[in-house]
C-alpha positions, 0 to 999 in steps of 0.5 A: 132118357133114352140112349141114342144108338149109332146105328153106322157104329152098329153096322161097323162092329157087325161088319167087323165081326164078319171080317174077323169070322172071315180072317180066320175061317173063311167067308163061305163060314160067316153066316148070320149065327156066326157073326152074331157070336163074334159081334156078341150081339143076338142074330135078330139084331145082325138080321134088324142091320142087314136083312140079307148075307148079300147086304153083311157081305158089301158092307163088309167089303167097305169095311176092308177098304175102310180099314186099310185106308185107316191103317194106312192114311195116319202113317202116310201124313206123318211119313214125312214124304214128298206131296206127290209121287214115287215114294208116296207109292212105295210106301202105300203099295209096301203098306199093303204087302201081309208084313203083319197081323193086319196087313196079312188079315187086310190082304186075305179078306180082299183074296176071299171077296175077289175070289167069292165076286167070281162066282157072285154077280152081286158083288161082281157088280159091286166093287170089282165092276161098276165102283172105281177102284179108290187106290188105282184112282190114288195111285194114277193121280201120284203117277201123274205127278211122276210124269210132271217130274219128268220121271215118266215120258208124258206119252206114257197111259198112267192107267196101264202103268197102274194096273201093272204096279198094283198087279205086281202087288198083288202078285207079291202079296200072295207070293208072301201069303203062299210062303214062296217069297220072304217080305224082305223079297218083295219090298226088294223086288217092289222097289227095284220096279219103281226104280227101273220105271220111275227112277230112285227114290230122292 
């Protein structure tokens, strides 16, 4: 009989193997031959999956958001945190500072699409335009638990509040990533602005 093929599973392991190619070289190295090699597959199956690089690379910018919500999710439910609110987003926005390995990849592969979606309308329309952004739309729903704790005044816009503590993550992650600040200087600097806006942790 015939084995069944997991064509998702397909899809993922060359996704995964363009993401690798990507941590460590560049994504402006990762064509079909390269990610072929990673994967340990032939091009002709990469090219079966994905006809086009356009195609590999929005599947692989699924991928990062896919692997850092399975990096982080099982770590968020046994965290034993409260349901909602500042130190669920501590912990998250802490969960995306390079801190390891991972992380550090994880951070790296988003810095290397948002700077190719610059220059790119395919994927200047994908994500980065058109797609609601999965972790503001996360955190502005733990914001607005802040504000129904009386942490924040109920007049406050949780949009810009967001844009502004993910910016500051951003900002802390490739602060990390460039060697001008330590991890240790961004989870400081990362809780003392969620204890000045939000008050400390309970």
């Amino acid at each position: 009989m015939p084995k069944r093929v997991d064509h998702e599973q397909r899809r993922r392991h060359i996704a995964d193997a363009l993401l690798r190619v990507a941590a460590t070289r560049g994504l402006h190295t990762a064509g079909f031959r390269e990610v072929a090699a990673e994967a340990g597959v032939s091009v002709r199956l990469v090219q079966y999956y994905f006809e086009t690089k356009e195609q590999l690379l929005l599947f692989g910018l699924r991928r990062v958001g896919e692997q850092f919500a399975e990096r982080v999710l099982p770590r968020l439910a046994t965290a034993g945190l409260p349901a909602a609110g500042r130190e669920r987003i501590e912990f998250v926005l802490a969960a995306t500072l390079p801190l390891d390995a991972e992380s550090r990849s994880l951070h790296v592969l988003y810095n290397q699409y948002f700077a190719l979606a610059l220059t790119d309308p395919s994927l200047a329309a994908q994500p980065y335009g058109s797609d609601p952004d999965a972790l503001e739309t996360w955190l502005i729903e733990q914001l607005r638990a802040c504000q129904a704790d009386g942490r924040l005044p109920p007049e406050e816009d949780l949009a810009d509040e967001a844009l502004a503590i993910l910016a500051l993550g951003v900002g802390l992650g490739n602060a990390i990533l460039g060697g001008r600040r330590s991890a240790d200087d961004a989870r400081r600097v990362l809780a003392r602005h969620l204890d000045h806006r939000l008050g400390p942790p309970r």
